[in-house]
C-alpha positions as CSV (number, residue, x, y, z in Angstrom):
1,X,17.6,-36.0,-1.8
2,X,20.9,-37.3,-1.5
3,X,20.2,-41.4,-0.5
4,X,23.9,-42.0,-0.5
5,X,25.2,-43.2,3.4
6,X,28.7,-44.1,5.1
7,X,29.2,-44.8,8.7
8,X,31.3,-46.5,10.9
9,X,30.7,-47.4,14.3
10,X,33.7,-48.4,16.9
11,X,32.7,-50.3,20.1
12,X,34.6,-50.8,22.9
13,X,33.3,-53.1,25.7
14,X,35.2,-52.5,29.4
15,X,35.5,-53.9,32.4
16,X,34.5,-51.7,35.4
17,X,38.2,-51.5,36.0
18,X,38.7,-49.9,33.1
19,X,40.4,-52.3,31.4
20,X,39.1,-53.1,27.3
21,X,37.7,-56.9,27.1
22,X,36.8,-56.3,23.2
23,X,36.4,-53.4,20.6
24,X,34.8,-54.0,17.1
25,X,35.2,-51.1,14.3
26,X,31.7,-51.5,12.2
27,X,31.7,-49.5,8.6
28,X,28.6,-49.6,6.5
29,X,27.9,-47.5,3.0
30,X,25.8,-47.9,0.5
31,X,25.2,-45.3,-3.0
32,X,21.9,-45.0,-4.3
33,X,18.5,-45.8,-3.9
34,X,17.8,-48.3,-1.4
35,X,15.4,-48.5,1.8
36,X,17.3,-48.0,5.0
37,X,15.6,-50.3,8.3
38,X,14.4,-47.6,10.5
39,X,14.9,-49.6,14.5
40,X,17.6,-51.5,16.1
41,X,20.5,-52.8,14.6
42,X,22.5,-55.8,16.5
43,X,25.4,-57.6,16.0
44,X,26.9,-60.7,17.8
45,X,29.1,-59.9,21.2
46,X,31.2,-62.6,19.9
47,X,32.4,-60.5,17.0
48,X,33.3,-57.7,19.6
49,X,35.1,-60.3,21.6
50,X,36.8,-61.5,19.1
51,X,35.0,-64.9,18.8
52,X,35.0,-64.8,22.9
53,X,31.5,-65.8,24.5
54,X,32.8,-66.6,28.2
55,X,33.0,-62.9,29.8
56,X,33.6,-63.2,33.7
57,X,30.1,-62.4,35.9
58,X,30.3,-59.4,36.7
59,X,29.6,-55.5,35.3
60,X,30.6,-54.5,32.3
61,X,30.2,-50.9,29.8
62,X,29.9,-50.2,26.3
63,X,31.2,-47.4,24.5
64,X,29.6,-46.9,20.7
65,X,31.0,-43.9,18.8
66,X,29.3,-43.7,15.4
67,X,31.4,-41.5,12.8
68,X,29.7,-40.1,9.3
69,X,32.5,-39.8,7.3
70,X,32.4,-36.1,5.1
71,X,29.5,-34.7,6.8
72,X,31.3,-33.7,10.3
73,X,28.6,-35.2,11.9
74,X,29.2,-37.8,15.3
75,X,27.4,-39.2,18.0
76,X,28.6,-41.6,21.0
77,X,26.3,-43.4,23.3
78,X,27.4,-45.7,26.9
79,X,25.7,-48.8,28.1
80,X,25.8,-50.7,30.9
81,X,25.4,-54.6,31.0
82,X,26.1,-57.1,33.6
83,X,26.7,-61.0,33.1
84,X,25.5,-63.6,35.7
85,X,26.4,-66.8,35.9
């Protein structure tokens, strides 16, 4: 089978105004044999943020759209978080 993998993921974190607070591009690849970790994946808000950690309380949504480059394949997937102070 064919173990080679690229993918990027861009996240975009708004406001429920609409307005974008922070937006990250994430692009991972890797040729060969390796063992992928099946399960979640995180990454710090900060680096979304742009080194930001103070977000004003209040309701906030995510927007993840992951990309495989050459195959034509996509997904996107929303979240909802809130921050209370």
């Amino acid at each position: 089978p064919d173990l080679d993998f690229a993918g990027q993921l861009d996240v975009r974190v708004f406001d429920l105004e609409g307005r974008k607070v922070g937006e990250a591009l994430l692009v991972r690849s890797h040729v060969g044999d390796k063992d992928i970790a099946i399960g979640k994946n995180t990454i710090a808000l900060s680096s979304i943020l742009g080194g930001a950690w103070d977000l004003a309380p209040g309701l906030y949504f995510c927007i993840a759209d992951l990309t495989l480059p050459g195959s034509g394949n996509s997904a996107s997937a929303t979240s909802k978080f809130a921050v209370a102070r």
